[in-house]
Wavefront OBJ file of the C-alpha trace (Angstrom):
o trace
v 3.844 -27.481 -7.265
v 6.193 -25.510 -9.457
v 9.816 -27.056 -9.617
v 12.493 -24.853 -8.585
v 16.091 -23.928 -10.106
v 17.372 -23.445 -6.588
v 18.100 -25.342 -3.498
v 18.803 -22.231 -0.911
v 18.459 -18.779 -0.064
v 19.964 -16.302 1.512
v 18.453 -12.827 2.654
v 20.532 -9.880 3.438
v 18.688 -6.922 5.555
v 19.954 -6.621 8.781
v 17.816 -4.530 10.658
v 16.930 -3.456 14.006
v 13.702 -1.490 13.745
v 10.719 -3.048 12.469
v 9.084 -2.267 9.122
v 7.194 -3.668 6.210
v 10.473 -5.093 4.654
v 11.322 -6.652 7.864
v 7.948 -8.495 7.665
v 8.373 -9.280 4.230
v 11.641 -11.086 4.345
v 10.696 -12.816 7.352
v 7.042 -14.428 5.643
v 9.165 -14.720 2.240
v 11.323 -17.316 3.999
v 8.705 -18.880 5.478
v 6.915 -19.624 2.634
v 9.697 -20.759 0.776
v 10.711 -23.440 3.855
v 7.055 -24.686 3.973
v 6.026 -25.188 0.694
v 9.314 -26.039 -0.760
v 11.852 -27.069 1.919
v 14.524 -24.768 0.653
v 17.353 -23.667 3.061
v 17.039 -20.623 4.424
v 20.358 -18.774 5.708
v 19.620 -14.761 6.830
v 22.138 -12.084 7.289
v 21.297 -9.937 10.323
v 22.844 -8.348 13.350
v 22.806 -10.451 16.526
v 20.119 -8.575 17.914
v 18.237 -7.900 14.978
v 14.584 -8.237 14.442
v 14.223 -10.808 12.130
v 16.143 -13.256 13.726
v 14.296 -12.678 16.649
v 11.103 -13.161 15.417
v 12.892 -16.740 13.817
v 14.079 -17.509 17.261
v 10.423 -16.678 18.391
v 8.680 -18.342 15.840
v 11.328 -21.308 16.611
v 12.112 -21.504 12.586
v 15.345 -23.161 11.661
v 17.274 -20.813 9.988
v 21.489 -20.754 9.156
v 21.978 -17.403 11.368
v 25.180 -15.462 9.776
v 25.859 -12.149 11.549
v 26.341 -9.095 9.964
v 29.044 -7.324 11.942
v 29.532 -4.355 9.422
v 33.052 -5.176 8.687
v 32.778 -8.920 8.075
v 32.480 -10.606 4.501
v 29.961 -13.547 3.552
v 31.390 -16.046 0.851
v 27.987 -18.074 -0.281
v 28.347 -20.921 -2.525
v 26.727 -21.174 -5.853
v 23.853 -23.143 -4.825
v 22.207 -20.014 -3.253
v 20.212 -16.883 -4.274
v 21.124 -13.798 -2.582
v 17.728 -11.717 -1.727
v 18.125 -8.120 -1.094
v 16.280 -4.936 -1.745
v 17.901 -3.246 -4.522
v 19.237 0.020 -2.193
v 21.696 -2.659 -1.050
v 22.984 -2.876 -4.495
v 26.395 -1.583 -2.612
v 26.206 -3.366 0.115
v 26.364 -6.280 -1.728
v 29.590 -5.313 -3.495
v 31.169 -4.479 -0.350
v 30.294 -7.598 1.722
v 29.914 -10.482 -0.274
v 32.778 -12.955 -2.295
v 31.740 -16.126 -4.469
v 29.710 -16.644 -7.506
v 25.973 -16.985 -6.421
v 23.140 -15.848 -8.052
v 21.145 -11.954 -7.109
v 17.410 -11.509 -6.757
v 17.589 -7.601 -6.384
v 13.596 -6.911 -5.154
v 12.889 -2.488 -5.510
v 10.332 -1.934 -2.578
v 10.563 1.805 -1.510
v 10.996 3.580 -4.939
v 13.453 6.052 -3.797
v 15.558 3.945 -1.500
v 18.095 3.357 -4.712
v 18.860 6.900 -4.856
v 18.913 7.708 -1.164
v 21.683 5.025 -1.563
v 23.363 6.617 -4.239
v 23.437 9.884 -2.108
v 24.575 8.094 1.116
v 27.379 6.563 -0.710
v 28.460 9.543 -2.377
v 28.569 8.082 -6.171
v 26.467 8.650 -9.466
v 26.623 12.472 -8.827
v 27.484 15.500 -10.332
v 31.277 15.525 -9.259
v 31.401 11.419 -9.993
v 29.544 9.777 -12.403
v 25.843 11.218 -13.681
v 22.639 9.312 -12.343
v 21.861 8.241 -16.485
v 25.456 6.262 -15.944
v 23.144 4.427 -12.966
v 20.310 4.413 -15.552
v 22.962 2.157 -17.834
v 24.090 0.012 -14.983
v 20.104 -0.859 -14.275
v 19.321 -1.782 -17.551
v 22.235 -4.322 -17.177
v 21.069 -5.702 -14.383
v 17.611 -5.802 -15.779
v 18.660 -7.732 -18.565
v 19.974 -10.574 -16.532
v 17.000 -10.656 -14.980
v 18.279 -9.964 -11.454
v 16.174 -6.568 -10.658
v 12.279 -6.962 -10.326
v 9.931 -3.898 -9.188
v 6.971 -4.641 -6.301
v 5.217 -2.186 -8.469
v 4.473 0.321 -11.514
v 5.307 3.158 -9.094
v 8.934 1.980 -8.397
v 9.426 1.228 -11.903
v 8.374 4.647 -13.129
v 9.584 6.687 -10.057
v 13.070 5.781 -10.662
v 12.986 5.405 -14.469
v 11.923 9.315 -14.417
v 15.426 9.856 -11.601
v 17.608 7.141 -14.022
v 16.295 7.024 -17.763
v 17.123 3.461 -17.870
v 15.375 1.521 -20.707
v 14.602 -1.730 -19.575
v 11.545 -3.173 -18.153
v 11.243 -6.381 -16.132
v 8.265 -9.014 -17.990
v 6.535 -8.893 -14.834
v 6.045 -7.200 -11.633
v 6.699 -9.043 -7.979
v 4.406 -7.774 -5.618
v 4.640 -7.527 -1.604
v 2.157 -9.741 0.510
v 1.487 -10.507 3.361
v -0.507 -12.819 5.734
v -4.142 -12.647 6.536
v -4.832 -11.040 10.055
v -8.446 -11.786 11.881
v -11.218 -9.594 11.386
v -14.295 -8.224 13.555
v -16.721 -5.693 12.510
v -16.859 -2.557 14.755
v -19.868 -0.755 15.631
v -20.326 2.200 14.276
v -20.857 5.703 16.953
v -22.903 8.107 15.315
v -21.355 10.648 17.667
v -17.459 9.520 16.755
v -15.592 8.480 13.607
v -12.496 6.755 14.678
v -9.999 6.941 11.906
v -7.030 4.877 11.765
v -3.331 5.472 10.578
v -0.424 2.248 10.458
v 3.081 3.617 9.569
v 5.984 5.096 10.464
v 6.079 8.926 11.529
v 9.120 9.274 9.256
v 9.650 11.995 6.787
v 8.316 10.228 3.752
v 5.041 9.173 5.482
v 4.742 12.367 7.780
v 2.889 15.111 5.333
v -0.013 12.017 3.986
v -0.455 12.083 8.069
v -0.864 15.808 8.858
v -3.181 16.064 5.649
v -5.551 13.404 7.255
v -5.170 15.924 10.660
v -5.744 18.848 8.866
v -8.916 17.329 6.562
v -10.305 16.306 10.382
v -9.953 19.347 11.449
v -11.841 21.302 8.936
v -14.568 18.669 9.119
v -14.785 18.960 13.001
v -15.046 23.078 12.943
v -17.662 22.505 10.165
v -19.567 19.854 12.058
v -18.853 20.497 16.112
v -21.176 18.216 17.257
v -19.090 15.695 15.185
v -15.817 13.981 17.187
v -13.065 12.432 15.253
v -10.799 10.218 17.223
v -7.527 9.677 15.306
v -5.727 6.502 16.128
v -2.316 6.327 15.152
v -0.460 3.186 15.318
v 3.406 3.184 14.651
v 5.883 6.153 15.707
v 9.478 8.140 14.941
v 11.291 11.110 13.810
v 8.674 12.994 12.721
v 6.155 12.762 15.487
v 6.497 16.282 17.124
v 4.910 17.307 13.948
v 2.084 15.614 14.949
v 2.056 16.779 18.638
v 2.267 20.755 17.661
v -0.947 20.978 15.611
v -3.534 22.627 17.405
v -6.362 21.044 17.522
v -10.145 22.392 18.265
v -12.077 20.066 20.994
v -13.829 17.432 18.839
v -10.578 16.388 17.316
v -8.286 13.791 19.501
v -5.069 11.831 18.695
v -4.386 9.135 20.442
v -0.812 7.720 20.176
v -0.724 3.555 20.242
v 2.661 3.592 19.909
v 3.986 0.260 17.976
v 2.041 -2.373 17.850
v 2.698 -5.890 16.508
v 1.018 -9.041 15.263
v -2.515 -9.893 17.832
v -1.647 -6.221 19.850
v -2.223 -4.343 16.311
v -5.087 -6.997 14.750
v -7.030 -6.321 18.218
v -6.708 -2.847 18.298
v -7.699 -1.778 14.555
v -10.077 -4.256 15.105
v -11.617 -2.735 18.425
v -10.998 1.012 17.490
v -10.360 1.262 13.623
v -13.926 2.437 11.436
v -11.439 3.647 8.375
v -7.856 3.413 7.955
v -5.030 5.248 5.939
v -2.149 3.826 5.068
v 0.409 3.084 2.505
v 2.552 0.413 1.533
v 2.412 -3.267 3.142
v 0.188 -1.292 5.988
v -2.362 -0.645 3.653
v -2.502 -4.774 2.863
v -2.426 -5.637 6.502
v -5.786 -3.454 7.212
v -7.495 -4.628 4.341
v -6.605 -8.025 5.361
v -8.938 -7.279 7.845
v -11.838 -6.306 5.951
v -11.329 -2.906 7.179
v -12.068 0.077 4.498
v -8.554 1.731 3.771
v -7.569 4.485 1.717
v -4.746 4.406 -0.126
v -2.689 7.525 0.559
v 0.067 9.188 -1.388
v 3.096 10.139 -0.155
v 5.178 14.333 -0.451
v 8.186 15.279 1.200
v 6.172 18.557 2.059
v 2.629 19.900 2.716
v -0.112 18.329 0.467
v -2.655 20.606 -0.438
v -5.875 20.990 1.743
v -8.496 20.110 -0.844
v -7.093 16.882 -1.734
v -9.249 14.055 -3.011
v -8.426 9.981 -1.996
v -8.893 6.489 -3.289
v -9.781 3.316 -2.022
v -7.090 0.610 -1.888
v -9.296 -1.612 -4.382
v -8.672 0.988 -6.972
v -4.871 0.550 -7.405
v -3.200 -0.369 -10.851
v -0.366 -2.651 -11.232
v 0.400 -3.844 -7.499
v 0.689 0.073 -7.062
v 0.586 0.284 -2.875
v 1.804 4.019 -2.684
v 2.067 6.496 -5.875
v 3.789 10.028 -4.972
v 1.123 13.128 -4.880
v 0.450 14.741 -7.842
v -2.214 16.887 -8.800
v -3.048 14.896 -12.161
v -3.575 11.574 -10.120
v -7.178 10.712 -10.298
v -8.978 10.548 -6.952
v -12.255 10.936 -6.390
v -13.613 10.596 -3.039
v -13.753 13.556 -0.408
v -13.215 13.295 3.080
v -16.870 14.528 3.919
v -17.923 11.645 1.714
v -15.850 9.260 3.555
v -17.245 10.655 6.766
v -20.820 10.088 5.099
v -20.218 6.777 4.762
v -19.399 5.662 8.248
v -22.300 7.741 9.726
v -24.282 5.699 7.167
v -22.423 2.257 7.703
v -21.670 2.367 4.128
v -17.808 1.666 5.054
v -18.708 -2.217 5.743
v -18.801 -2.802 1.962
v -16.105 -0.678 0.620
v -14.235 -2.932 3.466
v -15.231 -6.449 1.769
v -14.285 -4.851 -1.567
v -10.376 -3.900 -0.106
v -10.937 -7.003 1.539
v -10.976 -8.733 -1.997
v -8.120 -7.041 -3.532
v -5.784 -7.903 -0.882
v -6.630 -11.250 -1.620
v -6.402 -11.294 -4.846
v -3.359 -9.067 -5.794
v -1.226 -9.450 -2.311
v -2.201 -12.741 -0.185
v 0.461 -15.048 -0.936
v -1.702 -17.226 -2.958
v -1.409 -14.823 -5.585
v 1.849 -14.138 -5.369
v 4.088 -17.077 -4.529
v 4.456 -18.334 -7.961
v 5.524 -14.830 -9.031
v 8.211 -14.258 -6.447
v 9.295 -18.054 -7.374
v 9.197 -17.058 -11.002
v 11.349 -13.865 -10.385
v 14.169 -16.554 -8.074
v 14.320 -19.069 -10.972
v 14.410 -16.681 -13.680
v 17.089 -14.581 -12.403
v 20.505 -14.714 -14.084
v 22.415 -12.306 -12.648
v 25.426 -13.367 -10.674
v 27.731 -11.802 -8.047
v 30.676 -12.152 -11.060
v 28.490 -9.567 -12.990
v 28.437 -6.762 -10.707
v 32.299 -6.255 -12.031
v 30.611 -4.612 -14.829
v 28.494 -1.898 -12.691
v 29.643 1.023 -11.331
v 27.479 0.451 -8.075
v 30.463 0.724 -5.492
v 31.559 2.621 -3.086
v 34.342 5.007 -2.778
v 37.883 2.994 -1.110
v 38.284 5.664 1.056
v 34.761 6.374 2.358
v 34.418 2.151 2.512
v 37.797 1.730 4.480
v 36.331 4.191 7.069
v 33.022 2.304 7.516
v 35.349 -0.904 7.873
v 37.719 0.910 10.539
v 35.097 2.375 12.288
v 32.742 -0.480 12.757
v 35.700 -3.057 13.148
v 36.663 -0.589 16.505
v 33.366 0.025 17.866
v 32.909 -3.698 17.968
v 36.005 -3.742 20.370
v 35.030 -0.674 22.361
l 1 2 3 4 5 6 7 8 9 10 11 12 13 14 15 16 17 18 19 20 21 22 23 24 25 26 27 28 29 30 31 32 33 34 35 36 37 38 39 40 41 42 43 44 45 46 47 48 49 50 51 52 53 54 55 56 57 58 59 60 61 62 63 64 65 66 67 68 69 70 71 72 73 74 75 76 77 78 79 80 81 82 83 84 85 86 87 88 89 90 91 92 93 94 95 96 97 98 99 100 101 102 103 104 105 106 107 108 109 110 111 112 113 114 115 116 117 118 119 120 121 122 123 124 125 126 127 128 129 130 131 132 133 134 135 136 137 138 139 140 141 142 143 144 145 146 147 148 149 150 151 152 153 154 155 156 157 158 159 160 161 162 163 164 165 166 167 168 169 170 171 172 173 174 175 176 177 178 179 180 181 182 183 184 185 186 187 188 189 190 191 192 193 194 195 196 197 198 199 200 201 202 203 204 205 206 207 208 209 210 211 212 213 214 215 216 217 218 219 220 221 222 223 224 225 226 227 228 229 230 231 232 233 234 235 236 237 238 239 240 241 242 243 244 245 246 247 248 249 250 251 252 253 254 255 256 257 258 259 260 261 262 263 264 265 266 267 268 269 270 271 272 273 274 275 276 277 278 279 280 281 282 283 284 285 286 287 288 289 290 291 292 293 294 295 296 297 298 299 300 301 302 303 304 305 306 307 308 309 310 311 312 313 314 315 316 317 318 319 320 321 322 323 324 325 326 327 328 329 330 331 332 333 334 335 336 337 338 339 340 341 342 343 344 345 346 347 348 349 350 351 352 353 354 355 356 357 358 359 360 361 362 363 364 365 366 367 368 369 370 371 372 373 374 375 376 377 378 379 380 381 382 383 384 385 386 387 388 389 390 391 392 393 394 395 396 397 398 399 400 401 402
């Protein structure tokens, strides 16, 4: 067992809607109080989701609750874990001289910070001044990327220099799997995500692909199962849709509800992200889809999950990307109960690459290695304005008392 530097932990992503960070967070710390007995303290509202599904679970945890106007002082005994969009957050909330494991899992969520806090922009401070300010927290070894995507996505938005000596990929748990019969007369395709606006367009395209199949092939019903919902689900709702083309809305499903369903209903999923791993963990055949904040193009091309490069679980559309496979051909391959093998291979990745046999050592590795204290963030310009931070604290202190 490898020794540890550490003797606690403390995450910081409170949360009331469930996502793949969420889940993350919550198997992270279990993990680390199984195998290694470390102290677990998490940061969340009083209602959030994680705690609940501690309180669940009945998990011993130190419960501190985030408020949005209170401060946490954490000793220096403690790692802080944190996605790196709460880069500000941090600066804002916390006081003491622990040590910062900053983990990048959406690659845009840093800048959508940036934006939200109104810093690093054209009347402030350019993003390359961010760019400088990442490769000093590179170089202390307190930023790691889940993949080559969210290292390159935001080196391309931040022209920092630095690269972390290793990736730390997402996992997640192994889910039961049973084989589904195959309907010569129906494909049942399967989509786990959120209908939010950077998942929304890889959706439609999937609708619009089934569509031109289905006018091409009427005797041919697709059933499209789509498990997860928000925002951006009236984009769904107003595509018209010819007869042998149905979506059925599960809704969100968790833990045995969503194994038994894709289990019952699912012959090939899309997904993205720790979705994508889930499925697979399942032995189900999943494609691997991109992500666009607008339309992707009609005669797009996919990939398998299997074929992924460096941990990469979603890559941004572009035309040069290499995919090969068609959606006729993946409709061939049901029909022809092909699918069951391309399952075992996704299947294999997952279990390889994102189980968390392969990758507790490396998230360890990342903890132990990481010398980046909260002392250090003095040097960054990753705050936010007094006046815009004095009106968060004013207006969440009141509400609170409302």
């Amino acid at each position: 067992m490898q020794n540890l530097n550490f003797k606690s932990v403390t995450f910081f992503y409170p949360s009331r809607i469930i996502g793949g960070a969420e889940f993350l967070f919550f198997r992270l710390a279990i993990y680390l109080i199984t195998k290694y007995q470390v102290k677990v303290s998490y940061i969340d509202y009083f209602d959030g989701v994680v705690i609940k599904m501690f309180e669940k679970e009945n998990i011993d945890v130190d419960f501190l609750e985030y408020k949005g106007f209170n401060k946490f002082k954490l000793n220096t005994e403690t790692i802080l874990i944190t996605p790196l969009s709460s880069v500000f957050d941090v600066k804002m909330y916390f006081k003491g001289n622990f040590r910062i494991f900053f983990w990048s899992i959406h690659p845009s969520g840093l800048f959508n910070s940036i934006k939200s806090n109104h810093t690093y922009n054209s009347s402030n401070l350019p993003l390359t001044k961010a760019g400088t300010d990442l490769d000093f927290l590179i170089d202390k070894q307190g930023v790691y990327f889940m993949d080559e995507t969210n290292l390159i996505y935001q080196k391309d938005i931040f022209n920092f220099k630095n690269t972390p000596n290793f990736f730390v990929p997402i996992f997640c748990g192994k889910r039961k799997d049973e084989r589904k019969p195959v309907n010569q007369h129906e494909i049942h395709l399967g989509w786990v995500g959120r209908l939010s606006s950077d998942k929304i367009f890889s959706l439609v395209n999937i609708v619009d692909h089934s569509i031109t199949f289905a006018v091409d092939n009427p005797i041919q019903h697709i059933i499209i199962h789509v498990i997860g919902d928000g925002t951006e689900r009236a984009r769904l709702e107003q595509i018209e849709l010819p007869q042998n083309v149905k979506i059925v809305f599960a809704g969100t499903l968790l833990e045995d509800k969503l194994t038994d369903y894709v289990n019952a209903n699912f012959d090939l999923a899309f997904a993205m992200g720790t979705s994508a791993l889930e499925i697979a963990s399942m032995k189900k055949p999943v494609i691997l889809v991109d992500f666009l904040y607008s339309s992707l193009p009609k005669d797009n091309r996919f990939r398998w999950l299997y074929e992924a490069k460096n941990y990469n679980v979603v890559d941004k559309f572009d035309e040069i990307l290499i995919r090969n496979v068609s959606f006729y051909e993946l409709i061939k391959l049901v029909r022809n109960k092909q699918h069951y093998t391309e399952g075992q291979k996704c299947y294999n990745y997952y279990e390889h690459n994102h189980s968390i046999n392969a990758v507790g050592n490396i998230i360890t590795e990342g903890l132990s290695k990481s010398n980046l204290f909260f002392s250090d963030l003095k040097n960054v310009d990753f705050k936010v304005p007094l006046i815009i931070e004095s009106l968060r604290f004013a207006k969440r202190y009141l509400k609170s008392y409302l």
